[in-house]
KEBA-656160 format. One record per atom (N, C-alpha, C): atom name; x, z, y. Coordinates in steps of 0.1 Angstrom, whole numbers. Atoms other than C-alpha are relative to their C-alpha. Last residue first. Layout:
N
+----+-------+-------+-------+
| at |    px |    pz |    py |
+----+-------+-------+-------+
| CA |     X |     Z |     Y |
...
+----+-------+-------+-------+
# end
This chain:
167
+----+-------+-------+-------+
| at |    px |    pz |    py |
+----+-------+-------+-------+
|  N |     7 |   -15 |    -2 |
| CA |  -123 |   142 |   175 |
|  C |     4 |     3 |    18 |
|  N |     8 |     0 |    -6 |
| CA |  -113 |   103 |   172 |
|  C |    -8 |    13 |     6 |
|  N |     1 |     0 |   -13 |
| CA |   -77 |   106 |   169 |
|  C |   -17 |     2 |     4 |
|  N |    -6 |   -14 |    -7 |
| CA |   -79 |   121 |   132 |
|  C |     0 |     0 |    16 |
|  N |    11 |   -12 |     2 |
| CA |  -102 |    94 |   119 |
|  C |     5 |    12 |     7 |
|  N |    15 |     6 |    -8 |
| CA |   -86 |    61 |   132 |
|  C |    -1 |    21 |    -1 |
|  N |    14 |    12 |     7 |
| CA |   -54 |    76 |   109 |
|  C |   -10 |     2 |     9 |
|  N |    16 |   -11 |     9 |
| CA |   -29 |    94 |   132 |
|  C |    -5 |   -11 |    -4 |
|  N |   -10 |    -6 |    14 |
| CA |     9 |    74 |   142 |
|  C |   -12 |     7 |    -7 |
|  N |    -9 |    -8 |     5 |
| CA |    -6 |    54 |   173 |
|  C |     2 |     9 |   -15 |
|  N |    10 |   -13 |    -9 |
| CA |   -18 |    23 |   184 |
|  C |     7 |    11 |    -8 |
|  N |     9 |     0 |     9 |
| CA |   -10 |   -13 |   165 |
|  C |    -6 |    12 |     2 |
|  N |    15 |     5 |   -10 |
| CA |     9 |   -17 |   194 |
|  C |    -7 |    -2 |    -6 |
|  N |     1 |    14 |     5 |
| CA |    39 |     6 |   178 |
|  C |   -14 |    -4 |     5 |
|  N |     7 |    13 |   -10 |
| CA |    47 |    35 |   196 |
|  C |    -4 |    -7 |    -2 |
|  N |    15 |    -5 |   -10 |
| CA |    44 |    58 |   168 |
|  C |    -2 |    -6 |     8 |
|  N |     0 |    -1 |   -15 |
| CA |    73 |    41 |   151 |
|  C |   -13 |    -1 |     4 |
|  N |   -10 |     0 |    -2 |
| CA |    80 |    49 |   112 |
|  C |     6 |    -6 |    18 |
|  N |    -3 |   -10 |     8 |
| CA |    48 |    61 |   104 |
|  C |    15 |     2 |     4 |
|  N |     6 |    -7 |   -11 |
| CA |    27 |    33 |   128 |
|  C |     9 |    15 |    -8 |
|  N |    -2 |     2 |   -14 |
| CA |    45 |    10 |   106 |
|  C |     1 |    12 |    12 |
|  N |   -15 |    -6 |    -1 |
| CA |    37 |    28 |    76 |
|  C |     6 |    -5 |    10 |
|  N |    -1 |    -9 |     4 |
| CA |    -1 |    26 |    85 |
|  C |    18 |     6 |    -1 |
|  N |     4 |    -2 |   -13 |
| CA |    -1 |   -10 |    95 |
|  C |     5 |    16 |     2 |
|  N |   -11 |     4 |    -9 |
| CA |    17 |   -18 |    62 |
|  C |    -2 |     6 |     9 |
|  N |   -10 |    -5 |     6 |
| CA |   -14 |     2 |    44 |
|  C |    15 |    -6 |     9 |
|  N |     3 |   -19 |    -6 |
| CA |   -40 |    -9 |    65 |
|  C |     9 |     6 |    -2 |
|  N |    -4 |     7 |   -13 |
| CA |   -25 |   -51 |    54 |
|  C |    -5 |    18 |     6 |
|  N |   -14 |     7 |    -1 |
| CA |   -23 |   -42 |    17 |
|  C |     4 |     5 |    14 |
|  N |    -5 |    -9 |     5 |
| CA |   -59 |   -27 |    17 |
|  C |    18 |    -3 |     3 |
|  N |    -3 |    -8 |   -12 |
| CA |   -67 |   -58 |    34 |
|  C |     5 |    13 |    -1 |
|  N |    -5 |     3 |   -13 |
| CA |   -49 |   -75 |     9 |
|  C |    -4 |     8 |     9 |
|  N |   -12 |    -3 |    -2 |
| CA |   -63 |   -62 |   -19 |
|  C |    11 |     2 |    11 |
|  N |    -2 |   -16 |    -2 |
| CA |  -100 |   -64 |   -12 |
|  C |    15 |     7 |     3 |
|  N |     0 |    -2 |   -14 |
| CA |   -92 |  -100 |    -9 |
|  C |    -3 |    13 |     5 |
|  N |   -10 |     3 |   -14 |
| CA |   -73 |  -102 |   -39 |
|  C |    -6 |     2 |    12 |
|  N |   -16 |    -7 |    -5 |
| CA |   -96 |   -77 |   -54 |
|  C |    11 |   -10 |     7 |
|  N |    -1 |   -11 |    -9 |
| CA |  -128 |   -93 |   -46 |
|  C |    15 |     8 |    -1 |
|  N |    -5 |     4 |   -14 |
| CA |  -124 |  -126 |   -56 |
|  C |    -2 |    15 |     9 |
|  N |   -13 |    -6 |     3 |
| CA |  -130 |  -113 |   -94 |
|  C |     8 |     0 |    16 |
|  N |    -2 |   -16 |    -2 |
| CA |  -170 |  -109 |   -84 |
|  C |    15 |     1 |    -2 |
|  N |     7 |    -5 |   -16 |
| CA |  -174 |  -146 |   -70 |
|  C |     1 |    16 |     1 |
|  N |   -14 |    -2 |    -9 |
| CA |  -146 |  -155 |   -97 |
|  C |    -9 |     4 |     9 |
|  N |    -4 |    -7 |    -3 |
| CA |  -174 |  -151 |  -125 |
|  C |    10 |     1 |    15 |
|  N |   -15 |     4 |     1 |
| CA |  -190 |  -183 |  -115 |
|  C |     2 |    18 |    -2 |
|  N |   -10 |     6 |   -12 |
| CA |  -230 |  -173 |  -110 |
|  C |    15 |     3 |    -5 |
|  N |    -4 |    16 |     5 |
| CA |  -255 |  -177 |  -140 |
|  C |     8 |    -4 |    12 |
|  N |     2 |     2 |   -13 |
| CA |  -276 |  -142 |  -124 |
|  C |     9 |   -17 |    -3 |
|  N |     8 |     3 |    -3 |
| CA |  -282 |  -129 |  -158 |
|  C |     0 |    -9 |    15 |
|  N |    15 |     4 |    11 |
| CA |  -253 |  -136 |  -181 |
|  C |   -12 |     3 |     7 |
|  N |     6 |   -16 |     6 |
| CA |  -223 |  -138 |  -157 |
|  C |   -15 |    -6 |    -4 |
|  N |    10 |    -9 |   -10 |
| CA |  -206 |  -169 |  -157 |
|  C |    -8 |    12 |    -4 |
|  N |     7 |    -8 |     3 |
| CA |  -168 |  -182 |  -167 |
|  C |    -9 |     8 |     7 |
|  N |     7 |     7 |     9 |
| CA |  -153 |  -210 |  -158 |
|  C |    -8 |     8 |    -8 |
|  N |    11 |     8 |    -4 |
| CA |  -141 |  -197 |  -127 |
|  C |    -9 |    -6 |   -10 |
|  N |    11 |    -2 |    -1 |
| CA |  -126 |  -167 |  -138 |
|  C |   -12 |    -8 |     4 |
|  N |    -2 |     4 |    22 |
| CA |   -92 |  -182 |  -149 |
|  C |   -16 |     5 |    -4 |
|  N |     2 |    13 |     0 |
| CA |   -92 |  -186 |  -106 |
|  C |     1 |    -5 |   -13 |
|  N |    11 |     8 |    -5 |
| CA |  -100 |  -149 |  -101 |
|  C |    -3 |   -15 |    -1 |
|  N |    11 |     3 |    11 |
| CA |   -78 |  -142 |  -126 |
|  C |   -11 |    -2 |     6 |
|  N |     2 |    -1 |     7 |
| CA |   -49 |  -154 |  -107 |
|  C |   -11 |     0 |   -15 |
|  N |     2 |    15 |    -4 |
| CA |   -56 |  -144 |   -73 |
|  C |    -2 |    -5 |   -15 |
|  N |    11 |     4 |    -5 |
| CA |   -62 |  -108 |   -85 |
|  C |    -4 |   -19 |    -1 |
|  N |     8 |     2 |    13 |
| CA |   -26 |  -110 |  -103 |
|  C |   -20 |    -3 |     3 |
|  N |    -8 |     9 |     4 |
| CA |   -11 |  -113 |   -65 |
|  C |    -8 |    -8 |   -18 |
|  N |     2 |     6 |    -4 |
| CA |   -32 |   -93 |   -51 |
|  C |     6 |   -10 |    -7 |
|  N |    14 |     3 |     0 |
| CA |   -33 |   -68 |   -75 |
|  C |    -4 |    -9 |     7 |
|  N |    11 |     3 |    16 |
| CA |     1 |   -66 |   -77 |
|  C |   -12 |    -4 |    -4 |
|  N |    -4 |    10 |     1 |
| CA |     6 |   -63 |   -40 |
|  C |    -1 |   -10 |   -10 |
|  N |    15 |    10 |    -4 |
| CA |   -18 |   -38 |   -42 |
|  C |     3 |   -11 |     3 |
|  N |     5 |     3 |     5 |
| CA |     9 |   -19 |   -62 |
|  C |   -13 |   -10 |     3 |
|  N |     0 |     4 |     7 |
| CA |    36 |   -22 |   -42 |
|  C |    -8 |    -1 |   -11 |
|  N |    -6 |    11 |    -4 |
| CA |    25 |   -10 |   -12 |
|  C |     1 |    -9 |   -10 |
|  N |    11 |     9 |    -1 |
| CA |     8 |    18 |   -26 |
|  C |     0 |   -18 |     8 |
|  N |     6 |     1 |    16 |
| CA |    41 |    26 |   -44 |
|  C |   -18 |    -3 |     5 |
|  N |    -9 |    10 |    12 |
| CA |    62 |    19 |   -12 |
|  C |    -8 |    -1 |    -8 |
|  N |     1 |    14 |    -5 |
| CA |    35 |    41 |     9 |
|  C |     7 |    -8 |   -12 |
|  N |    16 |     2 |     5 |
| CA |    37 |    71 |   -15 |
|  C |    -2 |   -17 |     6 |
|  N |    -4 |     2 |    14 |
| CA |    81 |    70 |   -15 |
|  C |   -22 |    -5 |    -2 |
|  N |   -11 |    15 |     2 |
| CA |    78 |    69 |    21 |
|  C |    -1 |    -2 |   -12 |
|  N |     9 |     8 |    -2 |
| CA |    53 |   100 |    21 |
|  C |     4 |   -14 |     2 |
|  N |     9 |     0 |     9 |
| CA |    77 |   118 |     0 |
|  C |   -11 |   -14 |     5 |
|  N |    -4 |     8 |     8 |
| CA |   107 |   111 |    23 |
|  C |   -11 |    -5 |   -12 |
|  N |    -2 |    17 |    -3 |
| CA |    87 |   121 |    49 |
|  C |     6 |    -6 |   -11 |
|  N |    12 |     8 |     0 |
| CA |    78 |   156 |    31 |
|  C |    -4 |   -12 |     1 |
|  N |     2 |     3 |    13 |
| CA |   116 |   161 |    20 |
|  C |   -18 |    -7 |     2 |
|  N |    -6 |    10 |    -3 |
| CA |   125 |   159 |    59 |
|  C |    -2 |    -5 |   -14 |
|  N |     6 |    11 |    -8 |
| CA |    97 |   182 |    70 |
|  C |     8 |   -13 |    -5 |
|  N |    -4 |    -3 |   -13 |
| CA |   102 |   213 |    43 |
|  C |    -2 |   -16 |     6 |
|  N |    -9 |    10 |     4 |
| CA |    75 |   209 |    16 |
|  C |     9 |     1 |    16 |
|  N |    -6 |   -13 |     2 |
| CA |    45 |   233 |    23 |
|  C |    14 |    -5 |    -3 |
|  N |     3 |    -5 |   -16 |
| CA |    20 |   201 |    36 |
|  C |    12 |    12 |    -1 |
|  N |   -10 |     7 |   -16 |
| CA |    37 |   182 |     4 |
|  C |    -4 |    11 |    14 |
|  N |   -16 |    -4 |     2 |
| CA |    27 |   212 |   -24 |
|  C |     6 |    -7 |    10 |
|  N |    -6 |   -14 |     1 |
| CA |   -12 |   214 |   -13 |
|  C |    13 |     0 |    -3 |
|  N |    -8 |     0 |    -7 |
| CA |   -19 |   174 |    -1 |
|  C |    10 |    15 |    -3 |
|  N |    -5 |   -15 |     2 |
| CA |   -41 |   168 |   -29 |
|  C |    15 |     3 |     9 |
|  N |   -15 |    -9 |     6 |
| CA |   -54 |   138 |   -14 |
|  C |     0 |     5 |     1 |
|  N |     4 |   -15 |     6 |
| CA |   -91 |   121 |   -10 |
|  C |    18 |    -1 |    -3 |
|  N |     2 |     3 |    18 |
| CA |   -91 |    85 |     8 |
|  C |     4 |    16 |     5 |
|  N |     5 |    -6 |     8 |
| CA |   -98 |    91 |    44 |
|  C |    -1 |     1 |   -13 |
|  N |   -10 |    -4 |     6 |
| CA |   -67 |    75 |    67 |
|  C |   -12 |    12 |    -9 |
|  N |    -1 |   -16 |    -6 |
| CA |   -87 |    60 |    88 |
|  C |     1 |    11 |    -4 |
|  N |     1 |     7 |   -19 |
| CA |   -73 |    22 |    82 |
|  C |    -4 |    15 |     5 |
|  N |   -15 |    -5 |     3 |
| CA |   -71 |    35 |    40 |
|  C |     6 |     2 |    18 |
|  N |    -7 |   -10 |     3 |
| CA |  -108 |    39 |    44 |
|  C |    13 |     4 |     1 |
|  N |     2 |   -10 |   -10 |
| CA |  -115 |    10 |    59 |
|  C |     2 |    15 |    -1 |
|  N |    -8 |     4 |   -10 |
| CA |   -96 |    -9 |    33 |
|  C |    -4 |     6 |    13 |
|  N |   -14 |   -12 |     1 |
| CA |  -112 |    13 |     6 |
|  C |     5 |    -3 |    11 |
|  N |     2 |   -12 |    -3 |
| CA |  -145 |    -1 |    17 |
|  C |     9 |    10 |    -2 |
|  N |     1 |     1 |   -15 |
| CA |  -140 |   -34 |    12 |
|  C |     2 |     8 |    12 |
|  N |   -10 |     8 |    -1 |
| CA |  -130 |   -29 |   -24 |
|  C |     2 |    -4 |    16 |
|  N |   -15 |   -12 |     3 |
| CA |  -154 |    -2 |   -32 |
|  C |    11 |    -5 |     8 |
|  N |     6 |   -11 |   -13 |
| CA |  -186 |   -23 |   -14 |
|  C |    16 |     9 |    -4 |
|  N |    -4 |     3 |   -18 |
| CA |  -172 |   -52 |   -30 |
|  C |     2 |     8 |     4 |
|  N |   -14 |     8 |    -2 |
| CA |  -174 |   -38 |   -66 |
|  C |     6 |    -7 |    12 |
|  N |    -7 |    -9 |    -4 |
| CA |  -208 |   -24 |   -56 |
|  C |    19 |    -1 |    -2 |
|  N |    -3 |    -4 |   -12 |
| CA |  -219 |   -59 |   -50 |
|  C |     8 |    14 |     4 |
|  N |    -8 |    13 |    -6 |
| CA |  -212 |   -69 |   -86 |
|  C |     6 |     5 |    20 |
|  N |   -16 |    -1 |     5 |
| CA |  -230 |   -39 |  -102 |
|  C |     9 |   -11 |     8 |
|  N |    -6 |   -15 |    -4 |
| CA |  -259 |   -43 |   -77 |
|  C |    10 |     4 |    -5 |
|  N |    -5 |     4 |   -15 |
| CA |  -262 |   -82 |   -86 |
|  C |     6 |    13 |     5 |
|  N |   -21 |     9 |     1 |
| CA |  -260 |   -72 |  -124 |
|  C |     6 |    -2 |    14 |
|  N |    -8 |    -9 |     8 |
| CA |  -288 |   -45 |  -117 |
|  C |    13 |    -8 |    -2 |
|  N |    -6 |    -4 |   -17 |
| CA |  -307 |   -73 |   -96 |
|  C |     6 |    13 |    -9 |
|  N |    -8 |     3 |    -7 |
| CA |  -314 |  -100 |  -121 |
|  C |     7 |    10 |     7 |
|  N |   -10 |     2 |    14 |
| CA |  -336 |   -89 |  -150 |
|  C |    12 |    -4 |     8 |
|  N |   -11 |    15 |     1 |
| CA |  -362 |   -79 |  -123 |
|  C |    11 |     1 |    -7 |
|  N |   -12 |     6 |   -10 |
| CA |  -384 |   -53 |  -136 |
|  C |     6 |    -9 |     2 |
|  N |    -5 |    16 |     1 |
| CA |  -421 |   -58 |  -144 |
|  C |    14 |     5 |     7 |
|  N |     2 |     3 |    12 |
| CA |  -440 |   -25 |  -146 |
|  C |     8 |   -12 |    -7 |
|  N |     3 |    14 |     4 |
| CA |  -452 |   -27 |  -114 |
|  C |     2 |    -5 |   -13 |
|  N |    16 |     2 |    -6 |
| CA |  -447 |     9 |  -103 |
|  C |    -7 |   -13 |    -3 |
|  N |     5 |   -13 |     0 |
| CA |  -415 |    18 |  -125 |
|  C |   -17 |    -3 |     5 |
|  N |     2 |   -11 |    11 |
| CA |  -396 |    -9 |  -131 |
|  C |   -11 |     9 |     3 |
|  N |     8 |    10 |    12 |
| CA |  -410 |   -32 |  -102 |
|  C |     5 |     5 |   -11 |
|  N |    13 |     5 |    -4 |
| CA |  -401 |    -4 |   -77 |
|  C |    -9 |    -6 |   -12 |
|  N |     6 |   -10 |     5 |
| CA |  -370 |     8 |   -95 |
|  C |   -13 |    -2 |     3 |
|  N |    -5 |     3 |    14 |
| CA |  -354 |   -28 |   -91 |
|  C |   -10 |    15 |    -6 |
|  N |     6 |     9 |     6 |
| CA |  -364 |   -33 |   -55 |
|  C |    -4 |     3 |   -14 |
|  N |     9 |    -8 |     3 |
| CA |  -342 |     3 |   -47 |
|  C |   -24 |    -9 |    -3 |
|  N |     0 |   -11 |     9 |
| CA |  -314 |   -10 |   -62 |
|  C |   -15 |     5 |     3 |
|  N |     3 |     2 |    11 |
| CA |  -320 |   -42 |   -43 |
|  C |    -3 |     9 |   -11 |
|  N |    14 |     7 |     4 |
| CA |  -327 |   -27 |   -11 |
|  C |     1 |    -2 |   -16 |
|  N |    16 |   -13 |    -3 |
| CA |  -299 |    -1 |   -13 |
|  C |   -12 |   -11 |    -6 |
|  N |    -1 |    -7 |    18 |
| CA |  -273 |   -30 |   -30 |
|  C |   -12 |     9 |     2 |
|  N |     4 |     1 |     9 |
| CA |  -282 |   -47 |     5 |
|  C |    -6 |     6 |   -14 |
|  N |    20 |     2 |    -3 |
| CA |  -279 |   -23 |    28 |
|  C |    -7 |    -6 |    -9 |
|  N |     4 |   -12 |     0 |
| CA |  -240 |   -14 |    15 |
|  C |   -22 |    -2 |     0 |
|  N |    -4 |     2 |    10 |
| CA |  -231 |   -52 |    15 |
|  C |    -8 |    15 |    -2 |
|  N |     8 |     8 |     9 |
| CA |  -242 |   -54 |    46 |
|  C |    -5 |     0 |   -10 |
|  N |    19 |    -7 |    -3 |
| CA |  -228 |   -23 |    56 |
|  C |    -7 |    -9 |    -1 |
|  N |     6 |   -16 |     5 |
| CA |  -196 |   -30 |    43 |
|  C |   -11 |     2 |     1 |
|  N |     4 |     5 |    16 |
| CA |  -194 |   -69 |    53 |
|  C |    -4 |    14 |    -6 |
|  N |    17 |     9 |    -6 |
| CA |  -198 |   -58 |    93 |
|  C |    -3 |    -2 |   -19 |
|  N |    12 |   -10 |    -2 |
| CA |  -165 |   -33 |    83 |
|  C |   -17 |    -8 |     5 |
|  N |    -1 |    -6 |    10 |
| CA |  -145 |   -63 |    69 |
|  C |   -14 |    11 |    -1 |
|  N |    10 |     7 |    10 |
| CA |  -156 |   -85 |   100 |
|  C |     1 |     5 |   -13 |
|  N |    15 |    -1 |    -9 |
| CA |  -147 |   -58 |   127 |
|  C |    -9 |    -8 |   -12 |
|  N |     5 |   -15 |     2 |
| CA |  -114 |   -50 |   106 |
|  C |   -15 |    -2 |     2 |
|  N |     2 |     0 |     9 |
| CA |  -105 |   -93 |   109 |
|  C |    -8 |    18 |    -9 |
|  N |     8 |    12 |     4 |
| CA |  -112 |   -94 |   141 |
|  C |    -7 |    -1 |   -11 |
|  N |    11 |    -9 |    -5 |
| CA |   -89 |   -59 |   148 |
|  C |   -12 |   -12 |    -1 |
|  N |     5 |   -16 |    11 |
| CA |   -62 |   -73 |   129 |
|  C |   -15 |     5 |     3 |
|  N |     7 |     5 |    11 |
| CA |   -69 |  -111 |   151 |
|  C |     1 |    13 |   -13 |
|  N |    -7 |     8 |     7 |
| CA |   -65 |   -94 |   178 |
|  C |    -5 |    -3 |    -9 |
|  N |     2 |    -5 |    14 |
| CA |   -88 |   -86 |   206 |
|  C |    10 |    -7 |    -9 |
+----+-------+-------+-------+
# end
């Protein structure tokens, strides 16, 4: 196993964690609103906080089986050698922007530490630490991705997102 596939297994294990959680608490929060009368003052900020993981963790699996949402309708009609160039030009610019965000992420994550959120009294940086590290793997699916774009052999496996080989 490599350490890509290590680090995917413990990305996707954080997802559904992270996922199960936010359920319980979100569905904690309606409980003692509603049937108890008493909500917790805590778990709405925790669920905003978590869902900010769950996006950030969760695009990188996404980007890994190639499901984010695009309007593909003018490139799929596009003759083959203008398409690639297109899809070169998309990589580059998702390349380069989550680079950005990694880079600036780090940053305010660590201008964030001195500042805490108002019910839960934890360090902002525990929610800004998500985009660099969201970043990166996003980053790192994305390389993998144009890799596998510009040699199908490559031992990172072959040229389809996860999602298209599995059928």
């Amino acid at each position: 196993m490599t350490v890509i596939n290590i680090i995917r297994k413990i990305n996707e294990a954080a997802v559904i964690i992270v996922l199960a959680l936010l359920s319980i608490f979100v569905v904690a929060q309606v409980v003692c609103r509603y049937a108890l009368g008493a909500p917790l003052t805590w778990s709405e900020e925790l669920a905003r906080y978590m869902q900010i993981w769950m996006v950030m963790l969760g695009s990188a699996v996404m980007m890994r089986k190639g499901g984010h949402l695009a309007i593909d309708l003018v490139t799929a009609s596009l003759p083959a050698r203008i398409k690639k160039g297109t899809d070169i030009v998309v990589f580059v610019s998702i390349i380069v922007f989550f680079s950005i965000v990694c880079y600036q992420g780090i940053f305010l994550t660590i201008n964030a530490g001195r500042q805490t959120s108002p019910a839960l009294n934890m360090p902002m940086s525990y929610v800004y630490a998500s985009l660099p590290v969201g970043g990166a793997l996003i980053l790192m699916e994305t390389v993998i991705r144009f890799i596998r774009f510009f040699n199908p052999g490559s031992p990172e496996g072959p040229a389809q997102p996860e999602a298209e080989t599995e059928a």
